[in-house]
C-alpha positions as CSV (number, residue, x, y, z in Angstrom):
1,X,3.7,18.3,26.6
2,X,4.7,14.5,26.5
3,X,2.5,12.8,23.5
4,X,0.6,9.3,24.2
5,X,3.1,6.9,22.6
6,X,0.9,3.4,23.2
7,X,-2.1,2.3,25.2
8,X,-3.3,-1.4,25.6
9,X,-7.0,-1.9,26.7
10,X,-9.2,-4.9,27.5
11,X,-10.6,-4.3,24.2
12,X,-7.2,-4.6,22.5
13,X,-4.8,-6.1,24.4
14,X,-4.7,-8.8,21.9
15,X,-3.7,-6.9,18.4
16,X,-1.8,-4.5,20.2
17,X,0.6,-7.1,22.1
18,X,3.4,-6.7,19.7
19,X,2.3,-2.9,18.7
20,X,4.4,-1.7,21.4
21,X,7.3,-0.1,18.9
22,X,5.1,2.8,18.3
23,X,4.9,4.6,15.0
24,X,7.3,2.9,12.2
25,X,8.7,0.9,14.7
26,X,11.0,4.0,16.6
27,X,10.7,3.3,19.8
28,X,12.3,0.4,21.9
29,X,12.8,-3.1,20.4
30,X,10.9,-5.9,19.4
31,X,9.4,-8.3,21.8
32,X,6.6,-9.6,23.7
33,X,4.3,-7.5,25.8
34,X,1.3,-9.0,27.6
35,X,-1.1,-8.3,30.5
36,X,-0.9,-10.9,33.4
37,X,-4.8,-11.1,33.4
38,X,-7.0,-10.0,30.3
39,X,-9.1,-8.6,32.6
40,X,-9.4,-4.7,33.4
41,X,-6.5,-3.9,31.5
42,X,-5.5,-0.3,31.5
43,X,-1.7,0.6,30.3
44,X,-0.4,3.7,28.2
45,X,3.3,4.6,27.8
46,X,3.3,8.4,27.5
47,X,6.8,10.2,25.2
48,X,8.6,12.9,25.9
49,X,11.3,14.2,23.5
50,X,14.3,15.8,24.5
51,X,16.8,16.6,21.6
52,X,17.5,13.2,20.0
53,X,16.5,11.6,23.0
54,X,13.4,9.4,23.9
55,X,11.7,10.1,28.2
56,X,9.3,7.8,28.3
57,X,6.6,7.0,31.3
58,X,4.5,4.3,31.9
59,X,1.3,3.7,34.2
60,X,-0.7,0.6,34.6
61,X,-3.2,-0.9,36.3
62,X,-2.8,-4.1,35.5
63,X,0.0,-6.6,35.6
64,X,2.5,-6.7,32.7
65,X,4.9,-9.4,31.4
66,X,7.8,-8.5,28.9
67,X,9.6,-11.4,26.9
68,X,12.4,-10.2,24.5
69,X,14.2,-13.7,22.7
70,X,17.2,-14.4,21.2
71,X,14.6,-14.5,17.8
72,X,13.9,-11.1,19.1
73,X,17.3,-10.1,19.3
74,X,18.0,-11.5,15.7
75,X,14.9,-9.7,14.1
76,X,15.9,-6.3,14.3
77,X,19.6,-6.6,15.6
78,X,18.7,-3.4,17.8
79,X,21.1,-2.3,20.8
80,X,20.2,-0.1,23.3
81,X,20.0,0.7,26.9
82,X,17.7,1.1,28.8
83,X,17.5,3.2,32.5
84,X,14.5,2.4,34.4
85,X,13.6,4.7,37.4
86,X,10.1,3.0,39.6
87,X,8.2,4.9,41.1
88,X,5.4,3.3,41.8
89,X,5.0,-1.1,41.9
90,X,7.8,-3.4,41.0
91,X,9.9,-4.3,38.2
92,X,11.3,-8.4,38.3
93,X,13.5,-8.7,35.6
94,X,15.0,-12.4,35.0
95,X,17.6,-13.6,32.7
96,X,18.9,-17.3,32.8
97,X,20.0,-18.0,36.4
98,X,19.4,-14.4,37.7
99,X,16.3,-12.5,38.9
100,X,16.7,-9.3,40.2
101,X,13.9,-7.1,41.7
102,X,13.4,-3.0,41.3
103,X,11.3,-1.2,44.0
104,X,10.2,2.1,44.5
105,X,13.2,4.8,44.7
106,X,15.1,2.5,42.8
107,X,16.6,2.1,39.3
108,X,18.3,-0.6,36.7
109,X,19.6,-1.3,33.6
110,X,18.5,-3.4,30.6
111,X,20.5,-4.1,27.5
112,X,18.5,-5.3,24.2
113,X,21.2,-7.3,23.0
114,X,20.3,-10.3,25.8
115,X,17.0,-12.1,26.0
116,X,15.7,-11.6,29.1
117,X,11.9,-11.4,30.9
118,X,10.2,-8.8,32.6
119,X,7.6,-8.7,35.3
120,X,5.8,-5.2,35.9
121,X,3.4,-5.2,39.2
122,X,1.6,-2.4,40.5
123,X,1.5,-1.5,44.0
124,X,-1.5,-2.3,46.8
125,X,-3.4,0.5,45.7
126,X,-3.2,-0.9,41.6
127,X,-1.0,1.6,40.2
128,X,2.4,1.0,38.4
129,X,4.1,3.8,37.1
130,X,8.2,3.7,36.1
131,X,10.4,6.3,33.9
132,X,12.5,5.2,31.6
133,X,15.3,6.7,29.2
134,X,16.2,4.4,25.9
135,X,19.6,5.4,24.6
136,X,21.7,3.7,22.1
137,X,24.0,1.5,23.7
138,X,27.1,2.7,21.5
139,X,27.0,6.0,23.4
140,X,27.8,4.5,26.2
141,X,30.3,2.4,26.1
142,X,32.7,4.7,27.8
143,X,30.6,5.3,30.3
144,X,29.1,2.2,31.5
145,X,30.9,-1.1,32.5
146,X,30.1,-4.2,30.4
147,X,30.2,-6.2,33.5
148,X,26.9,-3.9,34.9
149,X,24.6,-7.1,35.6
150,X,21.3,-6.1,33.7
151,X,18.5,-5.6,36.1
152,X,20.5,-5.1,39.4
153,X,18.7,-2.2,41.4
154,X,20.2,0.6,42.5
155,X,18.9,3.6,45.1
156,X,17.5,6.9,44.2
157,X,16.4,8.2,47.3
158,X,19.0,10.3,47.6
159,X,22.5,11.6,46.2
160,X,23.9,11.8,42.2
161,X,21.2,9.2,41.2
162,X,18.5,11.1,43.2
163,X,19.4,14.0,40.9
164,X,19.1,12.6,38.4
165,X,15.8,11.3,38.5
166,X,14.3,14.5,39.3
167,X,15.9,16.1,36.5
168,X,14.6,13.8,34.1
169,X,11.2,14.1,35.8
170,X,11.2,17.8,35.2
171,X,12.7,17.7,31.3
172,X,9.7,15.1,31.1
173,X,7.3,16.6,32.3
174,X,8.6,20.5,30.6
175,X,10.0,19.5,26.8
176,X,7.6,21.7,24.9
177,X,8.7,24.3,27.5
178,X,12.7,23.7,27.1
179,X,15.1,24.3,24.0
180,X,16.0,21.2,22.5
181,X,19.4,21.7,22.3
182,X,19.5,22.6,26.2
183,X,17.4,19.7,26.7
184,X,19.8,17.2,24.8
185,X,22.8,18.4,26.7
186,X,21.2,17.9,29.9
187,X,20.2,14.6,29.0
188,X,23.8,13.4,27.6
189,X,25.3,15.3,31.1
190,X,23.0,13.3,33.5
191,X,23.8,9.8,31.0
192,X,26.9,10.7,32.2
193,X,26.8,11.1,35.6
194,X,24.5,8.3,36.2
195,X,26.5,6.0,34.5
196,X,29.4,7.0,36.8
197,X,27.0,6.9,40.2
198,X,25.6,3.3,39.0
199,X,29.4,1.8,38.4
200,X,30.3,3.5,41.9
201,X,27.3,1.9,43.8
202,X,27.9,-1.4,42.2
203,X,31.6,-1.2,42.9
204,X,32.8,-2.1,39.5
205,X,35.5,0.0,38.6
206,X,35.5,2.4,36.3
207,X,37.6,2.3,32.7
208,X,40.6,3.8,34.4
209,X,42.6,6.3,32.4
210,X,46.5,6.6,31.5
211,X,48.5,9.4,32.8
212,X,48.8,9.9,29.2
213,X,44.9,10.4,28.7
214,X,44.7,12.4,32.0
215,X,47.5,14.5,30.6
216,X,46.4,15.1,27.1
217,X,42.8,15.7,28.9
218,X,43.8,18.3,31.0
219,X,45.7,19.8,27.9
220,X,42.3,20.1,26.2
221,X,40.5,21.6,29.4
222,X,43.3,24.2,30.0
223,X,42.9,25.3,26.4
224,X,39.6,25.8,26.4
225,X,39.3,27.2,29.2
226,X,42.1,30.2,28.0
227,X,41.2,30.1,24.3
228,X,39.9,33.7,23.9
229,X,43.7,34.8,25.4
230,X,45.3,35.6,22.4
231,X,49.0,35.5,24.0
232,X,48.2,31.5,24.9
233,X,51.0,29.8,23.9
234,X,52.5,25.9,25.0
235,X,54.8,27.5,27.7
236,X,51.7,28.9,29.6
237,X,49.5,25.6,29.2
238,X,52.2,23.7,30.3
239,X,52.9,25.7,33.6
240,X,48.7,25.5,34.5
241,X,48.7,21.9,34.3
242,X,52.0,21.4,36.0
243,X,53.9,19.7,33.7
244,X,57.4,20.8,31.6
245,X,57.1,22.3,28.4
246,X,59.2,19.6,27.1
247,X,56.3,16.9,28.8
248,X,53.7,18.5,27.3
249,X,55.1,18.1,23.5
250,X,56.1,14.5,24.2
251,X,52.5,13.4,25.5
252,X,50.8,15.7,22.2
253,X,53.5,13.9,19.8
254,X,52.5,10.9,21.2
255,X,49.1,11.4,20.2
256,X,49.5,12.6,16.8
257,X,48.6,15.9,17.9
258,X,50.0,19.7,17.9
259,X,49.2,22.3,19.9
260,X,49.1,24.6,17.2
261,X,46.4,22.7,15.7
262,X,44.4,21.8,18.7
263,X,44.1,25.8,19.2
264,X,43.3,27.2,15.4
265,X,40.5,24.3,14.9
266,X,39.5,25.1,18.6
267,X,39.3,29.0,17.7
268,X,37.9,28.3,13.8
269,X,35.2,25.7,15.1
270,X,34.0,28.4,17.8
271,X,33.9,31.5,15.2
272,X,31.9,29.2,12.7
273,X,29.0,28.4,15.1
274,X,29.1,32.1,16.1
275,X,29.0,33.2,12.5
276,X,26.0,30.9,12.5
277,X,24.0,31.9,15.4
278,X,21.5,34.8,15.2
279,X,22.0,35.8,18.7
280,X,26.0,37.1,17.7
281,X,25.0,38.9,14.3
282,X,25.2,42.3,16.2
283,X,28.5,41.2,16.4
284,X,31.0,42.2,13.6
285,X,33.3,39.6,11.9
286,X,36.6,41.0,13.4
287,X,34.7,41.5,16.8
288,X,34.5,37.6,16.6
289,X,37.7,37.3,15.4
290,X,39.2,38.8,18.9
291,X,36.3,37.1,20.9
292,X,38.0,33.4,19.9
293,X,41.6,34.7,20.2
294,X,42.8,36.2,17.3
295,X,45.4,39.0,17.2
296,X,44.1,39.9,13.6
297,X,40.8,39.8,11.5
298,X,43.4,39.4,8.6
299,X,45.1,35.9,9.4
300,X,40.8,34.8,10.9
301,X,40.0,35.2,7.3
302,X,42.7,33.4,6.1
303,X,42.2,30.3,8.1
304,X,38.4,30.4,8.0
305,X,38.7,30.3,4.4
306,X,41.2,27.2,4.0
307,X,39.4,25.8,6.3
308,X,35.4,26.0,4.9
309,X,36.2,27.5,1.4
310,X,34.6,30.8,1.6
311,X,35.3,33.8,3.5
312,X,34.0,34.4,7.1
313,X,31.9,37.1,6.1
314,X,30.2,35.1,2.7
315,X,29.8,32.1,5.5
316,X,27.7,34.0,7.9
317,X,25.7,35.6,4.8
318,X,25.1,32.1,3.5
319,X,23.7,30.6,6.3
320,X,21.6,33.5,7.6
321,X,19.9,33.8,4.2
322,X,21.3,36.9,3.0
323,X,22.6,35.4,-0.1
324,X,19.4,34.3,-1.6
């Protein structure tokens, strides 16, 4: 069940203005936080974990203002972004010459690395409530524009970024209930795709892609998606993506890779984590061997040994306990 990450009271509203950072100072970034009246104030910012990843909701009945400066910003040099879905109220958010405004069914984007203000307002009935995911900004940079104006509002009444609110919703409202590891791919799949929806709706094009990149891309998809064949060889790959077998080794030499290689670490990475997990130990070692493509138990050992030091069967022992 999500955890109660920070409350501010009429009682405390005062000390806990720049408490907002939670426990050591792991969540968000420094700043300001304040009600607009220090009157009935009644705010908590409830946690949910998912993986490595921070859900976070907040609810208020009272008025908030958010100031984040450039001494901020040089404090604790922290960069991340942050998605903010409202539900209920209105988010202003205002940066020098710029004020945007985020209703209900509607989400934006906030960067640390700016100063900018905030303005949090709850509805007619006196309720503000807004989701929000806080990821490091370095993940990504592949995936959202730097020209994304901070604060812009975008819709989530229906489609991708629809979605994707719902999802988060659920993953929210469900983390004790959901494997973290399930829980952290979801969350870096719909980063993804809402990073792709928000650079569509705000018609800034996406980082395009050489015909290189595309190429070498669909390489990598083609042999994954065939690894366990054992027969796969350049020829084959080459005639599933459509391109010569004489294309395909320019466009890997041109990226300082082999084909050989991108299969055997494909196949060796894939035996190790099966080696690992207790869910294939019914499984024996040449059983996995064939299950990732090799013609030979023999020539798996070989290269699981150059490659990790130890024999396949040692490496499974080690790291389900056997060999202590």
């Amino acid at each position: 069940m999500p955890t109660l990450a920070f409350d501010m009271t009429t009682a405390n509203h005062e000390l806990r203005r720049h408490e907002f950072r939670g426990k050591n100072n792991s969540d968000y970034y420094e700043g300001e936080l304040r009600p607009v009246s220090p009157r009935d104030v009644d705010m908590r910012i409830d946690k949910s974990v998912a993986g490595e990843y921070c859900i976070y909701k907040l609810t208020s009945r009272s008025g908030l203002v958010f100031r984040r400066s450039w001494a901020h910003i040089r404090s604790d040099k922290t960069n991340v972004t942050v998605f903010w879905f409202v539900r209920r109220g209105r988010i202003a958010v205002s940066y020098p010459g710029v004020k945007h405004e985020i209703s209900p069914q509607e989400c934006a984007v906030t960067r640390s690395c700016r100063p900018f203000n905030m303005e949090l307002t709850p509805d007619k009935n006196g309720l503000l409530e807004v989701m929000h995911v806080v990821v490091p900004s370095h993940e990504l940079h592949s995936i959202i524009s730097d020209g994304l104006e901070a604060g812009r509002p975008f819709p989530t009444s229906k489609g991708d970024l629809f979605l994707v609110e719902r999802i988060f919703s659920m993953l929210f409202d469900e983390d004790d209930q959901i494997d973290a590891d399930i829980s952290e791919q979801l969350v870096r799949t719909l980063l993804t795709g809402l990073g792709k929806s928000i650079t569509r709706h705000g018609g800034i094009p996406a980082p395009r892609s050489s015909i290189a990149e595309k190429r070498t891309s669909d390489i990598k998809t083609c042999i994954n998606r065939h690894i366990a064949n054992p027969d796969l060889n350049a020829r084959m790959v080459a005639e599933r993506c459509g391109i010569s077998l004489r294309y395909l080794c320019h466009i890997l030499k041109k990226n300082d890779l082999s084909f050989s290689s991108l299969i055997w670490e494909r196949r060796i990475e894939m035996a190790e984590a099966w080696l690992k997990d207790s869910a294939m130990q019914h499984h024996l070692v040449s059983e996995i061997a064939y299950l990732v493509g090799f013609k030979s138990s023999a020539h798996f050992s070989r290269m699981f040994k150059t490659r990790f030091g130890v024999a396949p069967r040692e490496y499974r022992d080690l790291h389900s306990g056997k060999a202590a």
